[in-house]
gemmi code that builds the backbone of each chain (N, CA, C; Angstrom):
import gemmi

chains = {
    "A": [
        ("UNK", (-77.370, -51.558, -3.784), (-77.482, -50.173, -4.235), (-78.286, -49.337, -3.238)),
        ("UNK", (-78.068, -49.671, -1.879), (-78.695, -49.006, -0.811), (-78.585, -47.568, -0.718)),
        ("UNK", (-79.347, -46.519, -0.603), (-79.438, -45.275, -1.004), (-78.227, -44.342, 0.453)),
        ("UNK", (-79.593, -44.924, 1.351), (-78.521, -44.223, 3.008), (-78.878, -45.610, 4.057)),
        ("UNK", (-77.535, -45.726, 4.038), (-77.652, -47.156, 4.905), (-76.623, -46.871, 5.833)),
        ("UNK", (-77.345, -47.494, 7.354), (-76.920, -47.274, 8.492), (-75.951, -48.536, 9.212)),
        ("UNK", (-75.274, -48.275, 10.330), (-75.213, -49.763, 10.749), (-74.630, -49.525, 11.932)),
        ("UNK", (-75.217, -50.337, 12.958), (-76.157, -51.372, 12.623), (-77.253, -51.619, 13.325)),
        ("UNK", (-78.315, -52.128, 12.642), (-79.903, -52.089, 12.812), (-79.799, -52.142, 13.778)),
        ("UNK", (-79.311, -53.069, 14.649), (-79.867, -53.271, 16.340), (-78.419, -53.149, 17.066)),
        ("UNK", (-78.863, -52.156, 18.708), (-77.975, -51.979, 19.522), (-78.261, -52.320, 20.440)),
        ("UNK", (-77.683, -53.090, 21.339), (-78.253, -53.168, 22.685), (-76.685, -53.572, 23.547)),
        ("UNK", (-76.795, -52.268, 24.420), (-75.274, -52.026, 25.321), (-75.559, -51.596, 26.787)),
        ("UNK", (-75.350, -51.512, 27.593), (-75.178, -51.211, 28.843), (-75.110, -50.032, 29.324)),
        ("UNK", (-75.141, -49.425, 30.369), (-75.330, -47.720, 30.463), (-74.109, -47.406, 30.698)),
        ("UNK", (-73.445, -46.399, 30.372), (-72.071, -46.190, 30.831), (-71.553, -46.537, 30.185)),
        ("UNK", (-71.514, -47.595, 28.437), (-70.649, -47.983, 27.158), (-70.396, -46.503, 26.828)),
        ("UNK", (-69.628, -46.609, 25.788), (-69.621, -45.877, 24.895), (-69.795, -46.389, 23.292)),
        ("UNK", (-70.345, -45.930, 22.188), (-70.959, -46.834, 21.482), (-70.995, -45.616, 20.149)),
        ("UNK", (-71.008, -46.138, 18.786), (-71.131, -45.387, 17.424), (-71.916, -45.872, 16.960)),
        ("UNK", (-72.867, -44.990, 15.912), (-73.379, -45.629, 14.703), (-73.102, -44.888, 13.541)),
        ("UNK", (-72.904, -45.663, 12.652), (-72.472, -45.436, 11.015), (-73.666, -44.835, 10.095)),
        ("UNK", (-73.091, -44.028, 9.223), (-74.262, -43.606, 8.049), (-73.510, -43.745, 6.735)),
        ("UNK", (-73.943, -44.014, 6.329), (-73.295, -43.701, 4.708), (-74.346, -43.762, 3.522)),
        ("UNK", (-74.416, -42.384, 2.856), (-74.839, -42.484, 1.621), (-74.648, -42.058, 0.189)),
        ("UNK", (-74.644, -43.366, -0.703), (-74.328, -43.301, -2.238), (-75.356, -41.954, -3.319)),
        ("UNK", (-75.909, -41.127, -2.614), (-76.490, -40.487, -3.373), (-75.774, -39.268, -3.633)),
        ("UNK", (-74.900, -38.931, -3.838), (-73.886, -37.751, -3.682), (-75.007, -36.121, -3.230)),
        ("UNK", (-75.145, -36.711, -2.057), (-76.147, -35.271, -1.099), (-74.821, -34.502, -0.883)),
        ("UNK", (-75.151, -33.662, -0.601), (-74.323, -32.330, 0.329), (-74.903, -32.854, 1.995)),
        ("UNK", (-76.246, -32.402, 2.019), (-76.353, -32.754, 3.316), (-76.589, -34.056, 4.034)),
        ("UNK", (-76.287, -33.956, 5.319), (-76.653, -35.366, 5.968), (-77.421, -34.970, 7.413)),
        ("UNK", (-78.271, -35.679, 7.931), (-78.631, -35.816, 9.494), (-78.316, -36.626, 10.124)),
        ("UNK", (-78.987, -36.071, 11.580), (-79.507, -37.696, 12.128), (-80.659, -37.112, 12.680)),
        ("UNK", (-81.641, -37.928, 12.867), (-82.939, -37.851, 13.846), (-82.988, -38.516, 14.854)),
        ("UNK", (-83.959, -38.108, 15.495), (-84.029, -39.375, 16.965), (-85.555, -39.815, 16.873)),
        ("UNK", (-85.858, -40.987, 17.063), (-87.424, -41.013, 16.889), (-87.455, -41.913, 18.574)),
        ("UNK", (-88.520, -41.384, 19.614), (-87.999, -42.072, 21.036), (-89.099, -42.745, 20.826)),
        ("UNK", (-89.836, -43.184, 22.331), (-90.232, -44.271, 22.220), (-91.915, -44.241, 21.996)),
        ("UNK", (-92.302, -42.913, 21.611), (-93.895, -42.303, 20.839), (-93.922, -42.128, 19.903)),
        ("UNK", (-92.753, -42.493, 19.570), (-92.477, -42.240, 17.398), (-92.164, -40.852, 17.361)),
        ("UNK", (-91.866, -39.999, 18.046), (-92.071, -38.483, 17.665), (-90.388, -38.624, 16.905)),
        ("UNK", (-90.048, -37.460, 15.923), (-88.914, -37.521, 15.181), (-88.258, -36.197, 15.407)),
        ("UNK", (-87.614, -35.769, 15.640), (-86.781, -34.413, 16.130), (-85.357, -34.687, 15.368)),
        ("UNK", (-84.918, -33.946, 14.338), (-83.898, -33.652, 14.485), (-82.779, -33.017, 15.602)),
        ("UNK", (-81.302, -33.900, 15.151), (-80.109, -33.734, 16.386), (-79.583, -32.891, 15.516)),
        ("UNK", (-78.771, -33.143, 14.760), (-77.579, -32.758, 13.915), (-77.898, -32.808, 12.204)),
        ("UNK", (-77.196, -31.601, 11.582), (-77.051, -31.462, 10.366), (-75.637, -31.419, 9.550)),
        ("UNK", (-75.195, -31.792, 8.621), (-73.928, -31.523, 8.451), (-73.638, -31.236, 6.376)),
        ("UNK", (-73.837, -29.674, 6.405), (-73.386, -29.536, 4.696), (-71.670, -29.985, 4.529)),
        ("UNK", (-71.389, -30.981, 3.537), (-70.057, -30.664, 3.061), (-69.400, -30.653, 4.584)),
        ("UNK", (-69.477, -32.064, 5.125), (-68.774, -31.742, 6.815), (-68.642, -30.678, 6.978)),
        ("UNK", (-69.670, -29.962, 7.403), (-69.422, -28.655, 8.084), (-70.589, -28.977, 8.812)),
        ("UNK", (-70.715, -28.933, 10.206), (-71.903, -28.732, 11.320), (-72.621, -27.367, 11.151)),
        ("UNK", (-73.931, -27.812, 10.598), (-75.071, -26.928, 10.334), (-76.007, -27.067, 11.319)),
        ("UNK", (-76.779, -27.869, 12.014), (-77.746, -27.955, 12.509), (-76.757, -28.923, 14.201)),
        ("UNK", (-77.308, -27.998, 15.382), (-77.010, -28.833, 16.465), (-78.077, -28.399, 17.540)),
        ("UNK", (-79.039, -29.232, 17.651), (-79.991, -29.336, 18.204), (-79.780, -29.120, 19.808)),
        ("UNK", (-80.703, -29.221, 20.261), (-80.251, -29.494, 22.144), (-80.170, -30.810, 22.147)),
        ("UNK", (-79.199, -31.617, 22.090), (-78.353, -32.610, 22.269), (-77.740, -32.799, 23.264)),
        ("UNK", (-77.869, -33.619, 24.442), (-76.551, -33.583, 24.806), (-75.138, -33.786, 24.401)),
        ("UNK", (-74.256, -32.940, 25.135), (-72.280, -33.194, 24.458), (-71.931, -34.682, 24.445)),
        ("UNK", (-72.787, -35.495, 25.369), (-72.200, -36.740, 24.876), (-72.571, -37.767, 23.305)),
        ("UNK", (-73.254, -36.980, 23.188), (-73.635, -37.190, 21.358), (-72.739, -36.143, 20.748)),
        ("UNK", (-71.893, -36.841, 19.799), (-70.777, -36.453, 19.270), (-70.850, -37.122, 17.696)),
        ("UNK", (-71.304, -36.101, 16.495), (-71.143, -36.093, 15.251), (-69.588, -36.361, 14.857)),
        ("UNK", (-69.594, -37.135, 13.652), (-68.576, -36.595, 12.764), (-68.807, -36.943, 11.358)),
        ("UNK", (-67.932, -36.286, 10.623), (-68.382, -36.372, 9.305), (-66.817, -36.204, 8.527)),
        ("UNK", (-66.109, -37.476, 8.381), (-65.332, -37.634, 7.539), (-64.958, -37.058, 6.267)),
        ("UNK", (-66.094, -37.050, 5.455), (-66.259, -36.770, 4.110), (-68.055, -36.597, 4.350)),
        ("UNK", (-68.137, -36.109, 2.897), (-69.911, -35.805, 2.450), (-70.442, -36.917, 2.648)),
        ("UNK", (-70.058, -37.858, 2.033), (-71.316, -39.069, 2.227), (-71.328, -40.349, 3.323)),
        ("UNK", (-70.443, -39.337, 3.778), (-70.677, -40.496, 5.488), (-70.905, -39.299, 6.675)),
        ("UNK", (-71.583, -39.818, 8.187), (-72.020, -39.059, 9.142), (-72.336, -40.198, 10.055)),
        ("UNK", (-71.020, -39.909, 10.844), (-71.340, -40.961, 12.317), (-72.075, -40.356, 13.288)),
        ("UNK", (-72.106, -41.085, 14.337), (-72.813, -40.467, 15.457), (-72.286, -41.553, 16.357)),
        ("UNK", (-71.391, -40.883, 17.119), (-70.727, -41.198, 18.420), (-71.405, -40.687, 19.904)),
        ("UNK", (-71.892, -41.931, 20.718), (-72.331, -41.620, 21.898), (-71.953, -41.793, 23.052)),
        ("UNK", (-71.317, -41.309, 23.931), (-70.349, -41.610, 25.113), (-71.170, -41.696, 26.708)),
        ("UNK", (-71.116, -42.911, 27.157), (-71.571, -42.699, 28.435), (-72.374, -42.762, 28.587)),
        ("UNK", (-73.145, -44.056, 27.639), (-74.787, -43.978, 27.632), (-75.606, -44.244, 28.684)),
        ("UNK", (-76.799, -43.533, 28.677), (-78.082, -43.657, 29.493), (-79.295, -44.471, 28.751)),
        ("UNK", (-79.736, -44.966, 29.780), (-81.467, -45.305, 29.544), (-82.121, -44.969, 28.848)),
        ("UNK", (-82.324, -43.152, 29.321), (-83.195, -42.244, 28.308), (-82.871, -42.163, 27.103)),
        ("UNK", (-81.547, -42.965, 26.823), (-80.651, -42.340, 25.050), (-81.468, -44.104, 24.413)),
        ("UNK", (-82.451, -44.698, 24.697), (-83.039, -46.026, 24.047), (-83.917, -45.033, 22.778)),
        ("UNK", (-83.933, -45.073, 21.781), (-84.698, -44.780, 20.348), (-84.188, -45.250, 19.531)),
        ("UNK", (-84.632, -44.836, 18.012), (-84.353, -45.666, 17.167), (-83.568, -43.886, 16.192)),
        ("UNK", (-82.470, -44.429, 15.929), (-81.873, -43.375, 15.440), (-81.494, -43.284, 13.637)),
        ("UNK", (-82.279, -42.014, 13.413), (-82.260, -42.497, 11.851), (-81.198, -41.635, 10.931)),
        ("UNK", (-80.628, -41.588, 10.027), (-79.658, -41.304, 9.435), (-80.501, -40.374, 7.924)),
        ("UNK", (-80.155, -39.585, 7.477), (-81.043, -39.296, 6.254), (-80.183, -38.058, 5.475)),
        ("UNK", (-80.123, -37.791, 4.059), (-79.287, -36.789, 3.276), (-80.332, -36.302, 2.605)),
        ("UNK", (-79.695, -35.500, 1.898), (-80.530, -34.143, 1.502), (-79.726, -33.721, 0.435)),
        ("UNK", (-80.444, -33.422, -0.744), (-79.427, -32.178, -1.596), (-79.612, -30.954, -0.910)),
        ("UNK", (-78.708, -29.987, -1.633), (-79.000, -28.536, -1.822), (-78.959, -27.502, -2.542)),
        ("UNK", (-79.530, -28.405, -4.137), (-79.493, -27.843, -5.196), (-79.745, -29.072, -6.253)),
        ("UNK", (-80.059, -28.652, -7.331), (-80.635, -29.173, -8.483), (-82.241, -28.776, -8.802)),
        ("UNK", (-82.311, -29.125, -9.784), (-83.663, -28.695, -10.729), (-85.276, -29.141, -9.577)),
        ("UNK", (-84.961, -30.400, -9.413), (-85.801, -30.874, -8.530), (-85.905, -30.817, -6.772)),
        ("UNK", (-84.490, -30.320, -6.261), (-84.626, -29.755, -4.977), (-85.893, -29.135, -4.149)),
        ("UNK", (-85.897, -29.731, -3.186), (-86.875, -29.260, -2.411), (-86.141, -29.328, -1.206)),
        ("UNK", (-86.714, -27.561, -0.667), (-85.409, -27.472, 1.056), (-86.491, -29.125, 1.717)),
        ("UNK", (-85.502, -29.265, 2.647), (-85.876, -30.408, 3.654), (-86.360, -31.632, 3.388)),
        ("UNK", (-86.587, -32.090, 2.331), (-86.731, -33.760, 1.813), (-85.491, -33.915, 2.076)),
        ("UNK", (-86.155, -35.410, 2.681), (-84.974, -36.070, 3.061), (-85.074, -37.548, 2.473)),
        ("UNK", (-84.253, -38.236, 2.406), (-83.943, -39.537, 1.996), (-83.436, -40.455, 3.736)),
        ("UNK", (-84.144, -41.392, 4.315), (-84.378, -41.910, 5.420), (-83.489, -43.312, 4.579)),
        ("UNK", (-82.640, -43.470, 6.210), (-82.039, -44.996, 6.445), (-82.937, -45.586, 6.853)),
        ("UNK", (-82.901, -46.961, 7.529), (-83.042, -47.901, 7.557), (-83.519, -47.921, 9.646)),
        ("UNK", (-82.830, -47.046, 9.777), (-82.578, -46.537, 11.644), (-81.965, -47.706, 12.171)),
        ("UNK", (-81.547, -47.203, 13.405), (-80.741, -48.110, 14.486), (-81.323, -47.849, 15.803)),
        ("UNK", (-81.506, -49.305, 15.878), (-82.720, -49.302, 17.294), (-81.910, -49.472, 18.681)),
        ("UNK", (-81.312, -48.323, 18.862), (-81.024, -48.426, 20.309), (-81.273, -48.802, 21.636)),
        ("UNK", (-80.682, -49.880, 22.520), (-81.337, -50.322, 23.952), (-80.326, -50.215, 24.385)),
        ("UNK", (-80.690, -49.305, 25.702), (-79.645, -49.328, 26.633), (-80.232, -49.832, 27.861)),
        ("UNK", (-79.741, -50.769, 28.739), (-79.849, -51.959, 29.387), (-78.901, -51.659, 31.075)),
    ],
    "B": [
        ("UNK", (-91.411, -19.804, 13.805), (-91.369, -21.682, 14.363), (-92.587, -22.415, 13.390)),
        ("UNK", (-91.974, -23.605, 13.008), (-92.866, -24.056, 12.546), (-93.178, -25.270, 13.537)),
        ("UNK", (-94.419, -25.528, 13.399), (-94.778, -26.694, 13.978), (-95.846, -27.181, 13.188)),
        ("UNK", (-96.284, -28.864, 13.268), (-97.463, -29.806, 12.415), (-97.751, -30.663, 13.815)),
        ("UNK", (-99.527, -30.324, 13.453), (-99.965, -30.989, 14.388), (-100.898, -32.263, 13.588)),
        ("UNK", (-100.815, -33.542, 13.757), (-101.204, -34.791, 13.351), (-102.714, -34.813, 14.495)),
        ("UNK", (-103.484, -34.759, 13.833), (-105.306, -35.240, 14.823), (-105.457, -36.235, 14.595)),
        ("UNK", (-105.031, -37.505, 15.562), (-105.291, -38.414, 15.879), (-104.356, -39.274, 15.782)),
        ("UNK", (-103.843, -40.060, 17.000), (-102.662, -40.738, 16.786), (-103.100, -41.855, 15.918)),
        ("UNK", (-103.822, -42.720, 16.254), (-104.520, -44.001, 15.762), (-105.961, -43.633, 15.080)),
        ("UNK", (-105.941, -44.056, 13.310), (-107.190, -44.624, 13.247), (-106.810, -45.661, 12.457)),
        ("UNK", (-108.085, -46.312, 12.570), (-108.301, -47.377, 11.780), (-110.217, -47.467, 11.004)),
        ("UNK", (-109.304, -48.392, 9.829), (-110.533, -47.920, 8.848), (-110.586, -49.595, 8.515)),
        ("UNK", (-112.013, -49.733, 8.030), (-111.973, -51.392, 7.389), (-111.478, -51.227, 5.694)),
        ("UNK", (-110.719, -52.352, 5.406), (-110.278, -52.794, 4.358), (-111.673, -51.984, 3.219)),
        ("UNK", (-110.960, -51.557, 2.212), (-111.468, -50.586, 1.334), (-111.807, -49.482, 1.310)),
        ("UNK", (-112.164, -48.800, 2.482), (-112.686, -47.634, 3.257), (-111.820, -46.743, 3.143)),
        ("UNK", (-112.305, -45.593, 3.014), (-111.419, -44.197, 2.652), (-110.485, -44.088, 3.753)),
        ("UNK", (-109.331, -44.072, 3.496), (-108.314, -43.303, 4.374), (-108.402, -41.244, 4.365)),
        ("UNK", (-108.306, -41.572, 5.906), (-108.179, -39.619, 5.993), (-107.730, -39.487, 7.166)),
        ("UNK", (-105.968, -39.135, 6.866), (-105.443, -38.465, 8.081), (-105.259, -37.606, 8.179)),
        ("UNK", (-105.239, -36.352, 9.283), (-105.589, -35.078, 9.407), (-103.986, -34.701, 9.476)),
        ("UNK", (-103.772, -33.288, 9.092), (-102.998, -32.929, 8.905), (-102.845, -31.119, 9.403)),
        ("UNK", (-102.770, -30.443, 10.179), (-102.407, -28.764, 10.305), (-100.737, -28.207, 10.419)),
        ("UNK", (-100.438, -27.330, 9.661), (-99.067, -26.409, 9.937), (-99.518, -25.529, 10.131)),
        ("UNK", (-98.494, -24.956, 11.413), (-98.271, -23.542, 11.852), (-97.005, -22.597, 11.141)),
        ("UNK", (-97.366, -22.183, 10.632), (-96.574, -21.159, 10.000), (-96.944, -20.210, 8.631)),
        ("UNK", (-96.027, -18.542, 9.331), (-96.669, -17.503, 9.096), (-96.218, -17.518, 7.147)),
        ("UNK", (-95.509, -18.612, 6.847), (-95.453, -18.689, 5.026), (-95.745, -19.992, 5.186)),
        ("UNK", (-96.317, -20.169, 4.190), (-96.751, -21.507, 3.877), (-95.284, -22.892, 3.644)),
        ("UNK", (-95.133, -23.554, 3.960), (-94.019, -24.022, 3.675), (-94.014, -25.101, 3.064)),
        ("UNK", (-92.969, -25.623, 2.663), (-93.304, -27.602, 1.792), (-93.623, -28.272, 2.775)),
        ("UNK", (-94.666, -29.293, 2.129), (-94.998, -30.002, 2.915), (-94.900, -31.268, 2.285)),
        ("UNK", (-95.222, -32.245, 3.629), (-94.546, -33.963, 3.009), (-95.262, -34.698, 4.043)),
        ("UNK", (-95.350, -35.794, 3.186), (-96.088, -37.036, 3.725), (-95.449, -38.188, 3.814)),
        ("UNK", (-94.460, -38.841, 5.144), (-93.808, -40.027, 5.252), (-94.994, -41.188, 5.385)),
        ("UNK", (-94.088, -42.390, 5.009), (-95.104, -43.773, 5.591), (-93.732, -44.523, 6.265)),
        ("UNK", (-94.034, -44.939, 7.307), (-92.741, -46.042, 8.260), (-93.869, -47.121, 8.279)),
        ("UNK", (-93.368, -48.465, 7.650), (-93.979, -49.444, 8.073), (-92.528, -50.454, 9.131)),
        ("UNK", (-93.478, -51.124, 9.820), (-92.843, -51.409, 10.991), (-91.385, -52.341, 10.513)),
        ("UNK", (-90.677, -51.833, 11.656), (-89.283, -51.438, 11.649), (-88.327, -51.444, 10.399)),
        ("UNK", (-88.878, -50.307, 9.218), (-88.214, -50.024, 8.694), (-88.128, -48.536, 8.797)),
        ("UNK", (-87.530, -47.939, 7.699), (-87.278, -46.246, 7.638), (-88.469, -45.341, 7.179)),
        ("UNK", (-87.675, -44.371, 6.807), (-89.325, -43.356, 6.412), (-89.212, -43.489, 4.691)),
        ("UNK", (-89.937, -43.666, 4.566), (-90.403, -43.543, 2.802), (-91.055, -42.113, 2.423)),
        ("UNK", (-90.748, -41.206, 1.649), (-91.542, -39.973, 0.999), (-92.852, -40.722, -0.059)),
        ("UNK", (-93.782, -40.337, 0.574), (-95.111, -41.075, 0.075), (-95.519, -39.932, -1.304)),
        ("UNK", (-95.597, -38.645, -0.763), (-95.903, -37.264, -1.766), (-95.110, -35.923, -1.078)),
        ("UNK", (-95.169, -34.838, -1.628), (-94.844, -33.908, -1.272), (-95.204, -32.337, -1.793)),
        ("UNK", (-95.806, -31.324, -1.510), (-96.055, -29.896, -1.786), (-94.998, -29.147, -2.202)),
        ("UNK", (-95.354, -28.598, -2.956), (-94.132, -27.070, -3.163), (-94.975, -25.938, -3.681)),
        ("UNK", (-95.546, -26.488, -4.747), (-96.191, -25.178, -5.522), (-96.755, -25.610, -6.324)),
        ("UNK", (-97.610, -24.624, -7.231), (-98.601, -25.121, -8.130), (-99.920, -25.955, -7.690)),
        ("UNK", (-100.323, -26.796, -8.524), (-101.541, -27.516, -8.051), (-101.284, -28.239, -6.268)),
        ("UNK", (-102.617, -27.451, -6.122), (-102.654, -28.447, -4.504), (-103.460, -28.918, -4.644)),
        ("UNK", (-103.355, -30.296, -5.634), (-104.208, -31.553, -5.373), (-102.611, -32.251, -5.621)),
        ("UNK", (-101.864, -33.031, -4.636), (-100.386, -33.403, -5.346), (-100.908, -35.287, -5.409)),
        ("UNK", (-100.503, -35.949, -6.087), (-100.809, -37.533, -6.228), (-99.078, -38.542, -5.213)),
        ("UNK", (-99.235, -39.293, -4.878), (-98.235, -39.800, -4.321), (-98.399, -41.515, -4.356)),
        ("UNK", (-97.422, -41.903, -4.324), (-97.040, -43.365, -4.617), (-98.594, -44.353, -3.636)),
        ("UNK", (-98.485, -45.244, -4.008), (-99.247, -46.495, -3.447), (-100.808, -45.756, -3.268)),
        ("UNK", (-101.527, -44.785, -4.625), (-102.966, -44.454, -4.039), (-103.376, -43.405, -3.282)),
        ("UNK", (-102.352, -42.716, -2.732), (-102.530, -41.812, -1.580), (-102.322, -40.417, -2.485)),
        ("UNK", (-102.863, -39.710, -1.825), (-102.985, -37.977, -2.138), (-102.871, -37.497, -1.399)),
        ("UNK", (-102.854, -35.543, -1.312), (-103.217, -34.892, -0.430), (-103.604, -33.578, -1.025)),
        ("UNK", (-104.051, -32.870, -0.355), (-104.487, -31.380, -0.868), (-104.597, -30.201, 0.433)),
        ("UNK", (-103.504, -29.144, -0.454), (-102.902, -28.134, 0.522), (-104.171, -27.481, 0.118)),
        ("UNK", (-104.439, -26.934, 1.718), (-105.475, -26.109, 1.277), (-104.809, -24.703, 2.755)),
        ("UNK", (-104.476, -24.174, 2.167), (-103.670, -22.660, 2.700), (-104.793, -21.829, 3.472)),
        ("UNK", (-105.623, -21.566, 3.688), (-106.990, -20.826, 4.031), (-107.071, -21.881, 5.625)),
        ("UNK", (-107.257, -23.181, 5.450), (-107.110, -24.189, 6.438), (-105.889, -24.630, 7.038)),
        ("UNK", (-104.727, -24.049, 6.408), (-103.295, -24.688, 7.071), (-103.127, -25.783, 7.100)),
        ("UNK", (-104.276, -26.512, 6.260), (-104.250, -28.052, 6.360), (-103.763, -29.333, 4.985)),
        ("UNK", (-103.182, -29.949, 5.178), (-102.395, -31.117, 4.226), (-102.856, -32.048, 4.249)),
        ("UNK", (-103.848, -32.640, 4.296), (-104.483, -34.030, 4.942), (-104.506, -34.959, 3.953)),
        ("UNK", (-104.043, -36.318, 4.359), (-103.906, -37.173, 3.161), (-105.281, -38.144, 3.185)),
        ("UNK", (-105.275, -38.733, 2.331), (-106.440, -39.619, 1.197), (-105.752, -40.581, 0.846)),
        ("UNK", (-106.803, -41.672, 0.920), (-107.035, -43.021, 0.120), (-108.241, -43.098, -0.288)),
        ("UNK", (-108.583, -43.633, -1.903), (-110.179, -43.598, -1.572), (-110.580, -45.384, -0.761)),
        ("UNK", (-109.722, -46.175, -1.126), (-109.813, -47.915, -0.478), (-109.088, -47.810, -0.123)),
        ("UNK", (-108.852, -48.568, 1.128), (-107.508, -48.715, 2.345), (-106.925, -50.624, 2.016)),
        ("UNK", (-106.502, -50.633, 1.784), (-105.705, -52.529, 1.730), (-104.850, -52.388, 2.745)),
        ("UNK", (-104.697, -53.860, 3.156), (-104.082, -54.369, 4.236), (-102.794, -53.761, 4.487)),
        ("UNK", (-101.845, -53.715, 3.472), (-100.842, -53.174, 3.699), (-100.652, -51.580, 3.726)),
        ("UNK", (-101.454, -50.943, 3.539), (-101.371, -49.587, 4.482), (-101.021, -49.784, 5.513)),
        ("UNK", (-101.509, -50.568, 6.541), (-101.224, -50.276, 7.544), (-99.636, -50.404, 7.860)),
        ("UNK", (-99.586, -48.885, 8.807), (-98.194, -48.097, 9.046), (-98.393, -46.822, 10.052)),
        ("UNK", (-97.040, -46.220, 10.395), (-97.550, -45.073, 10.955), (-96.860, -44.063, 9.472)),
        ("UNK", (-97.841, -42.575, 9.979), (-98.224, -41.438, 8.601), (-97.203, -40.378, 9.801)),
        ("UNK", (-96.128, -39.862, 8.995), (-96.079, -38.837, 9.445), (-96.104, -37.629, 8.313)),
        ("UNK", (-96.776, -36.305, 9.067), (-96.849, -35.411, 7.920), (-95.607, -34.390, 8.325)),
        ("UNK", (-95.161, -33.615, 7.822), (-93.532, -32.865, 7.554), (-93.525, -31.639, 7.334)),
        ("UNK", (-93.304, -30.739, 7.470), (-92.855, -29.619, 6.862), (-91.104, -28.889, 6.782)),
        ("UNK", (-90.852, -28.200, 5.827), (-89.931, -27.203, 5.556), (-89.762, -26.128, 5.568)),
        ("UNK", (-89.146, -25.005, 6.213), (-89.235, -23.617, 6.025), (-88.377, -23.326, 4.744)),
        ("UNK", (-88.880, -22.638, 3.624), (-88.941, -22.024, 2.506), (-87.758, -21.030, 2.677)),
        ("UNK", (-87.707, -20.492, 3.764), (-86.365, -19.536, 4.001), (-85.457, -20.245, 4.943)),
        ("UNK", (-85.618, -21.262, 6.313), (-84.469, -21.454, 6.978), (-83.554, -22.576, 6.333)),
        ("UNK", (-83.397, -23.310, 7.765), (-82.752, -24.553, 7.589), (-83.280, -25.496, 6.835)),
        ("UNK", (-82.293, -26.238, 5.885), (-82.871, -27.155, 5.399), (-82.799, -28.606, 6.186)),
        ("UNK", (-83.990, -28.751, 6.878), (-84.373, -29.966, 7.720), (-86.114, -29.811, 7.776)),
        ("UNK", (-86.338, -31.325, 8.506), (-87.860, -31.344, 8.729), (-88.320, -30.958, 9.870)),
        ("UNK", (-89.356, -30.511, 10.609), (-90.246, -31.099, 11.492), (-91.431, -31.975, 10.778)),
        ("UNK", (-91.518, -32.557, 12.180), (-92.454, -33.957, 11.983), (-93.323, -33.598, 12.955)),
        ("UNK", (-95.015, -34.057, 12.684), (-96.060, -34.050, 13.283), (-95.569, -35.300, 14.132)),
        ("UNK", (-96.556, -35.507, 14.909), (-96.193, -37.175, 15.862), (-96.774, -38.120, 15.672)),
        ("UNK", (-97.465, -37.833, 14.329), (-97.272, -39.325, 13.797), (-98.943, -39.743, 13.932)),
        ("UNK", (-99.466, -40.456, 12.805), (-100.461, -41.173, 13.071), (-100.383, -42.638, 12.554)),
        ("UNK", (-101.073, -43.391, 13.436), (-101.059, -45.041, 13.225), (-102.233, -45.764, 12.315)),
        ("UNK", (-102.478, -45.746, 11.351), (-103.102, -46.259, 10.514), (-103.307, -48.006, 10.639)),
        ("UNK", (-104.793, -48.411, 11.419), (-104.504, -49.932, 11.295), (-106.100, -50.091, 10.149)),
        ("UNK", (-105.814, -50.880, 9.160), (-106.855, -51.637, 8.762), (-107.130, -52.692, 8.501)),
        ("UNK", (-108.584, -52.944, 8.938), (-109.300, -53.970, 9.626), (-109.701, -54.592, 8.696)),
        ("UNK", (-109.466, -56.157, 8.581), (-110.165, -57.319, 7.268), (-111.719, -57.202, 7.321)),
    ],
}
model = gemmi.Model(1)
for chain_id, residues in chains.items():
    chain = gemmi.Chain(chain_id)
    for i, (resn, *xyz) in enumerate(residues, 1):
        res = gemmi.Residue()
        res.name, res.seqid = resn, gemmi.SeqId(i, " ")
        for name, pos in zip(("N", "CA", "C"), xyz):
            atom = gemmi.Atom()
            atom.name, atom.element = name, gemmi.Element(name[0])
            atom.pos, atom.b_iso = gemmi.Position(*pos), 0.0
            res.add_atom(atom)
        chain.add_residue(res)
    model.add_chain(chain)
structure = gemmi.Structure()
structure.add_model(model)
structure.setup_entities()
């Protein structure tokens, strides 16, 4: 009954792969992210997505490539990876509405610990 | 713009000893505020969180905090620290009018000592 679960925990690929990670969550959110947390812990949001629709696109590079199938899934496709793209990448949803709503709580995966090699 | 600044990446306190991590937001409305715990290599957990009303707010595993608006400051509390605190604290905020997403302070490392 995992809330927002990612996959998968550990990556470790070569520079120049190209490579996805999965989100999916059972909490029927509207919204979804992703964060990046690098290698000082700092956490920055990349991407936001209401109702697959791209809300939030950070300074990202284009080779980070969202998608969002449906509401309760949000991939994150990365093409052509680098070195600098090693963090741990976290997945997290959000309502945007109900009694108890609060803007920006988020509900955090599990993250995917990226190494690029 | 909002921004949260975390004072002090690392402390550490001995086993029972008050926890107090510092906490400041910049911004010209006060906004929600939130208190993650990441213990090592898992995700972020919502420990407590601000909106309104009383700013003394209570939050899971012992911990508190208290908005105090005059100070811009959120700073969380333990009055005894146990072993398993130890984690890193990040504190959060929301803008009340923009996007709904976080910024994150950078985090403080909480180790305590037997």
């Amino acid at each position: 009954d995992t809330a927002v679960s990612q996959t998968p925990k550990y990556l470790v690929t070569q520079m120049g792969n190209d490579k996805s990670i999965k989100c999916e969550q059972n909490l029927g959110h509207d919204t979804m992210y992703w964060y990046k947390q690098d290698s000082k812990k700092f956490l920055k949001i990349m991407f936001s997505y209401n109702n697959k629709e791209l809300i939030i696109n950070e300074t990202v590079p284009n080779r980070f490539s969202p998608k969002s199938p449906d509401k309760a899934h949000l991939n994150l496709h990365i093409n052509s990876l680098e070195l600098g793209d090693s963090a741990v990448y976290f997945c997290a949803s959000s309502p945007t509405s109900g009694r108890y709503w609060v803007k920006g709580e988020a509900f955090f995966g599990q993250g995917t610990r990226l190494t690029v090699v | 713009a909002q921004s949260v600044t975390q004072l002090g990446s690392h402390v550490s306190v001995s086993e029972g000893a008050l926890v107090l991590l510092r906490c400041n937001y910049s911004s010209s409305v006060p906004p929600y505020l939130f208190w993650y715990v990441q213990y090592p290599n898992q995700g972020l957990q919502l420990l407590l969180k601000y909106t309104t009303g009383a700013t003394l707010v209570k939050g899971i595993n012992g911990f508190e905090a208290e908005f105090k608006k005059s100070e811009t400051s959120f700073h969380l509390t333990k009055p005894s620290a146990h072993m398993s605190d130890a984690a890193e604290y990040f504190c959060a905020v929301s803008d009340k009018t923009g996007a709904n997403n976080l910024f994150f302070g950078t985090g403080t490392r909480l180790t305590v000592i037997p």
